[in-house]
C-alpha positions as protocol buffer text, in pm:
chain_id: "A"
residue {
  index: 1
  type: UNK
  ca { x: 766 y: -71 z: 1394 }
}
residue {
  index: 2
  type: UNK
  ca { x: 415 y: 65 z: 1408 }
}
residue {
  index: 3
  type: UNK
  ca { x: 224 y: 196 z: 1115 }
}
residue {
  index: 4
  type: UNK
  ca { x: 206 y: 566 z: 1131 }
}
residue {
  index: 5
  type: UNK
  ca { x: -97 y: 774 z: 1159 }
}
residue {
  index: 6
  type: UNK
  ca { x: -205 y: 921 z: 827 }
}
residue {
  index: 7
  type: UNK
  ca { x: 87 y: 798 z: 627 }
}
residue {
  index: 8
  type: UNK
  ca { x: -97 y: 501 z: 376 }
}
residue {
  index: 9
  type: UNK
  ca { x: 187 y: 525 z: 137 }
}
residue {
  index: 10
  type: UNK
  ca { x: 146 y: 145 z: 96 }
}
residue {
  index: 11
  type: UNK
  ca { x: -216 y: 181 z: 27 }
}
residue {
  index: 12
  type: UNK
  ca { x: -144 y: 461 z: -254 }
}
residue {
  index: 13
  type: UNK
  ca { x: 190 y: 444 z: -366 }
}
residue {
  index: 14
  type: UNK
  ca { x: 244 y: 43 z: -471 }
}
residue {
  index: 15
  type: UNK
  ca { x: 8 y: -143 z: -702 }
}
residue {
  index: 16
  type: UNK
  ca { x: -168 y: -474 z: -583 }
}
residue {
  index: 17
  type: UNK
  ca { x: -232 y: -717 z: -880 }
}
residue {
  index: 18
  type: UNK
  ca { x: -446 y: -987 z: -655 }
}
residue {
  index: 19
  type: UNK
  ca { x: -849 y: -862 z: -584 }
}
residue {
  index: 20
  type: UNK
  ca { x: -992 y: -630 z: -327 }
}
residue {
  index: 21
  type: UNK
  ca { x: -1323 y: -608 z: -295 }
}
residue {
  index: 22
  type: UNK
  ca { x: -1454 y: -334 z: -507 }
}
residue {
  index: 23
  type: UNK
  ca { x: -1109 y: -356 z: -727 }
}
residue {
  index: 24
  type: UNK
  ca { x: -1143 y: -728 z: -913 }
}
residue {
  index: 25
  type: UNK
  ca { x: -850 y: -686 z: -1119 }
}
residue {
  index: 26
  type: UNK
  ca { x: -673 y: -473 z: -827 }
}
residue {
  index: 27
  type: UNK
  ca { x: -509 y: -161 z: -793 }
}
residue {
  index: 28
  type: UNK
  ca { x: -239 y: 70 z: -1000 }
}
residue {
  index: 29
  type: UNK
  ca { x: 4 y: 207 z: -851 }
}
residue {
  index: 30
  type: UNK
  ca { x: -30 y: 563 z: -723 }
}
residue {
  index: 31
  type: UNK
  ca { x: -430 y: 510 z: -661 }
}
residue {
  index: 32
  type: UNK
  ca { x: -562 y: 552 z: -311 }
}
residue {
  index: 33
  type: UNK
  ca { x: -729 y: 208 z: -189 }
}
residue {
  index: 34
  type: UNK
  ca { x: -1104 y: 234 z: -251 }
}
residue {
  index: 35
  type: UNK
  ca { x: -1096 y: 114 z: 119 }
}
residue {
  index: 36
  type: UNK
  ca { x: -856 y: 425 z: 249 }
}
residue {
  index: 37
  type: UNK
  ca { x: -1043 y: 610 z: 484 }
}
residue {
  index: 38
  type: UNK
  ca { x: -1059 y: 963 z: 478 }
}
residue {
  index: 39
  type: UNK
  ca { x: -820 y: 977 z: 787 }
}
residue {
  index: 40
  type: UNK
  ca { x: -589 y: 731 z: 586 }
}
residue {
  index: 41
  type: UNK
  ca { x: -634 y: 403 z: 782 }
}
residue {
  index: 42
  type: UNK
  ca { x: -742 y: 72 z: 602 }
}
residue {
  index: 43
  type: UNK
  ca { x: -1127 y: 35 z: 667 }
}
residue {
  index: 44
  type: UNK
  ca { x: -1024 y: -395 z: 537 }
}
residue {
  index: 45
  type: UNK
  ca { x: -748 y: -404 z: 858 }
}
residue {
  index: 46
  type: UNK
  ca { x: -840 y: -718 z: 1072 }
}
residue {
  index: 47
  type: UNK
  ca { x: -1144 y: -790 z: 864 }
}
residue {
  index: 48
  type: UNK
  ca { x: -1062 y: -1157 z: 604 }
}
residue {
  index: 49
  type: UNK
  ca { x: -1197 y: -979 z: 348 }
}
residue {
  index: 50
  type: UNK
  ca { x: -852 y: -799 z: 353 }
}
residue {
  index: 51
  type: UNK
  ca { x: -610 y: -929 z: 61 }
}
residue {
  index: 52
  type: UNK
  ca { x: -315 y: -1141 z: 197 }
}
residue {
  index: 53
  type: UNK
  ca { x: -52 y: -915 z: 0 }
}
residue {
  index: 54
  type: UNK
  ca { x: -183 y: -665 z: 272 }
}
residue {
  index: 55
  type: UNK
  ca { x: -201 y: -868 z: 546 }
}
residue {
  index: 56
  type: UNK
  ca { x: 124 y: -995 z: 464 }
}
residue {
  index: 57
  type: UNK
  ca { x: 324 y: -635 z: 428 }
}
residue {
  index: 58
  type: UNK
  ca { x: 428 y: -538 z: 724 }
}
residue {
  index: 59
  type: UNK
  ca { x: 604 y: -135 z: 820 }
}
residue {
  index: 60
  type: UNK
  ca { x: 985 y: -123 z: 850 }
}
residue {
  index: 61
  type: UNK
  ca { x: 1216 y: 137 z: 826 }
}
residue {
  index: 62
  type: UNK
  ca { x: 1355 y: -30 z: 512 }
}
residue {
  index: 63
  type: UNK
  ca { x: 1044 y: 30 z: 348 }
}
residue {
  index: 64
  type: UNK
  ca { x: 870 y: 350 z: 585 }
}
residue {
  index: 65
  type: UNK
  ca { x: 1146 y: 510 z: 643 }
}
residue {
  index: 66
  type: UNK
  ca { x: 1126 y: 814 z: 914 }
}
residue {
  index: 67
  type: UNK
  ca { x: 876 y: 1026 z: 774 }
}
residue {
  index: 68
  type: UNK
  ca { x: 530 y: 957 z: 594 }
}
residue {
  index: 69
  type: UNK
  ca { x: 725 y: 1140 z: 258 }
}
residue {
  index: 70
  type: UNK
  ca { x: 1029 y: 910 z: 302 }
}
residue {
  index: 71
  type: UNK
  ca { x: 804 y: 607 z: 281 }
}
residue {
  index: 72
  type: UNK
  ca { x: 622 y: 745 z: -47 }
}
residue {
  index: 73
  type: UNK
  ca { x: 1016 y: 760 z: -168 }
}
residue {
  index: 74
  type: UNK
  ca { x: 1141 y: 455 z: -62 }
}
residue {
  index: 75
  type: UNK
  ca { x: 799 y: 263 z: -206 }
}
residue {
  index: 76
  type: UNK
  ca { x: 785 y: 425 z: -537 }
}
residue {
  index: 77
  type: UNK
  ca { x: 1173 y: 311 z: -604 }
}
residue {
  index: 78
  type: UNK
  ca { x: 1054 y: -41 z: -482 }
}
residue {
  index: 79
  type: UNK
  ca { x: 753 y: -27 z: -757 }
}
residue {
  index: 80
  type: UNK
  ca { x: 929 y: 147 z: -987 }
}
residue {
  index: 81
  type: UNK
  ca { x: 1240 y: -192 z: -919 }
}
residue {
  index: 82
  type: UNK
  ca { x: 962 y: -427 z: -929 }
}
residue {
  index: 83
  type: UNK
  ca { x: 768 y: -332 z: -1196 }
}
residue {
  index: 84
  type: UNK
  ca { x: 744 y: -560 z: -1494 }
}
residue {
  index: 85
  type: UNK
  ca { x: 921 y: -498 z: -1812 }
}
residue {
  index: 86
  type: UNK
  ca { x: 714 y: -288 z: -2082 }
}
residue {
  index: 87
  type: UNK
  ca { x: 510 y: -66 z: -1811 }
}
């Protein structure tokens, strides 16, 4: 499976606790990537600066779904399973 065009529900939806440049201490859940383009692609993608929690995570229909708005569902009940206690 292939990323779809202006979907980025993995750049906005889940939170990234390791760096990205510009974000030392990360990124929250539902906030856009400071490196999200305006057409929603990842200005990092293919470039090492790119965090390997990014690299790593790759589309599947487990996790994209059919539709961009399935994929915001189906990652915000993964964060929401995987966040820690207390948040």
């Amino acid at each position: 499976m292939e990323c779809r065009v202006g979907c980025a529900a993995c750049c906005i939806v889940i939170s990234i606790s390791s760096p990205i440049p510009g974000m030392p201490h990360g990124k929250p859940a539902g906030v856009p990537c400071i490196h999200l383009t305006p057409d929603r692609r990842c200005a990092l993608f293919g470039h090492p600066d790119r965090p390997e929690v990014c690299r790593a995570f790759a589309p599947s229909e487990e996790h994209c779904g059919r539709t961009n708005e399935e994929a915001f569902r189906l990652l915000e009940s993964l964060e929401q399973a995987t966040r820690p206690s207390g948040k």
